[in-house]
N, C-alpha and C positions, 0 to 999 in steps of 0.2 A: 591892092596886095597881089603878087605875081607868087606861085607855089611854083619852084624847080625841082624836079626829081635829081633822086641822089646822082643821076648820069652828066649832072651838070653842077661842073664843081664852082665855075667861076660868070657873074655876069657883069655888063657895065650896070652899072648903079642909077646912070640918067641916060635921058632919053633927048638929047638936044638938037630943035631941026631949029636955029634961029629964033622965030618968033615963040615958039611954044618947047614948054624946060617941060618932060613927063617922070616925074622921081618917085616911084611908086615902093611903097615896101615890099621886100623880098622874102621868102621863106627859103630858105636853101635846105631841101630835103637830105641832103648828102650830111648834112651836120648832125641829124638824128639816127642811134642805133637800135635800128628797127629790129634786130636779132631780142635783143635785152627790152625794148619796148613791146616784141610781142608776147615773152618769154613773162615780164609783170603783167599783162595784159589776160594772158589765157591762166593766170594764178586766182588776179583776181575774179576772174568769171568762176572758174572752176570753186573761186571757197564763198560766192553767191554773196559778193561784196558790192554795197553800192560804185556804179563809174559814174565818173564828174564828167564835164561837158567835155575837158581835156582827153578822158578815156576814148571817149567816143572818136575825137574828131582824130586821135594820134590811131584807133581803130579801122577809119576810116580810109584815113592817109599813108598807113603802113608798106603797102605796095611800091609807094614812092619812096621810101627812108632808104640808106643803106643797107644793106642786109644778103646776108649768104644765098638766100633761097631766091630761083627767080621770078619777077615781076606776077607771071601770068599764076606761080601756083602758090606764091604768097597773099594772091586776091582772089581765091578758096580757100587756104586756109583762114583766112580775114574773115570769108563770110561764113564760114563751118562756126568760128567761135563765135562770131554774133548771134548765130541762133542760138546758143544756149545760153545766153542774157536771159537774167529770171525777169527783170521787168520788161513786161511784153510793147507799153511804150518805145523805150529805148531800143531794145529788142529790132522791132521794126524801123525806125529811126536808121540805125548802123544799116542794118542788110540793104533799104531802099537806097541812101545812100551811097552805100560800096558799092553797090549794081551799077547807078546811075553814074556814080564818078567814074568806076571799071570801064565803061561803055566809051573816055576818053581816051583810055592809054592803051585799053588792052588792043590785039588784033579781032578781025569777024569771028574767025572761028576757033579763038581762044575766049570770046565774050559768050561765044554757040554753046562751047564747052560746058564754062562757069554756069548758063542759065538752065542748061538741061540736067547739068549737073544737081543743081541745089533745087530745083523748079521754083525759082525765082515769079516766073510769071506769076503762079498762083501767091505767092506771100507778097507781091505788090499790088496784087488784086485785091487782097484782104485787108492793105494799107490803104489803100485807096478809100477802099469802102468805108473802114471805120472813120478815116478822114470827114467821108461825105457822111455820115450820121450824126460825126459830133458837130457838123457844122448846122445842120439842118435841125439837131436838137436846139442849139445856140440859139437861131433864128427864131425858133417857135418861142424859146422861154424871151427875146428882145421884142416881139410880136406880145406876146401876154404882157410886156412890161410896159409898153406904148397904150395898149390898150387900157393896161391900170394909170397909168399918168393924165390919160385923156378924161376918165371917168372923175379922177379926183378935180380936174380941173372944170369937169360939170360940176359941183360939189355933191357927188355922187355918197352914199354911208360905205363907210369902208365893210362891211358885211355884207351888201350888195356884189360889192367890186370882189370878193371872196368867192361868191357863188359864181361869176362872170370867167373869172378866168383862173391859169393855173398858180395861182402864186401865193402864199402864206399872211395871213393877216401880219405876220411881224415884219413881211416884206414892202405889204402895202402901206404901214407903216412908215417903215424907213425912207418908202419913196414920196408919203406926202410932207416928212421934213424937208425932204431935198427940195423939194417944189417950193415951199415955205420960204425956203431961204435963199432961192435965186431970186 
């Protein structure tokens, strides 16, 4: 898939050197009014409406759509509404994103702007981080989960295997079905 900003009205469609045909899907940014998509966009945040993935990623991609405002302060006002996304998932999701996609199109020090502007640094810091927590929680509880799988396969009492690690008798449970019935 090729994403065109709206500055580019028309492309060839294929890619033909002889041996290799490249026919990739196009999004033609120019076809979206980015005026009217930001204008539903900052309604639904503002009345703390769930966005669908589509919200997001037309939040994302806004800077690129058609639209009266230009490029550099339509990707502030992009990440001005993303901070007020109540779910703080998402929330971060848009801003790291906008930053990150921003850092293609915009200039150095229109992107110098946007970061000191909003202090980006620090809210991708704190994406980060929680990134690295839930990943490092995942780990621990697939770590306790191995551990239970190995015990049942000593035929270890599921009470024992309780006290051993972090995981709920209804879990050790479920995992000695599963063993059962491979």
């Amino acid at each position: 898939m090729v994403i065109y900003a709206a500055d580019v009205k028309n492309v060839s469609a294929t890619l033909d050197i002889g041996s290799l045909i490249y026919n990739p899907g196009k999004v033609m940014m120019a076809d979206y009014n980015g005026n009217e998509i930001y204008k539903k966009l900052s309604e639904k945040v503002k009345a703390a409406q769930e966005l669908t993935d589509v919200d997001m990623l037309n939040l994302i991609f806004l800077p690129l759509m058609s639209n009266t405002i230009p490029r550099n302060e339509l990707a502030v006002n992009s990440v001005k509404l993303a901070q007020t996304i109540q779910d703080t998932n998402k929330r971060n999701a848009c801003l790291a994103a906008s930053f990150a996609f921003a850092s293609k199109y915009l200039k150095e020090n229109e992107l110098e702007n946007l970061e000191e502007a909003l202090n980006m640094r620090n809210i991708l810091a704190e994406y980060i981080e929680e990134g690295i927590q839930e990943g490092m929680q995942q780990g621990r509880q697939e770590r306790e989960v191995e551990i239970a799988k190995n015990m049942l396969k000593d035929n270890e009492p599921i009470e024992k295997i309780v006290r051993y690690v972090r995981l709920d008798e209804s879990t050790i449970i479920r995992l000695k079905t599963n063993l059962n019935n491979e």
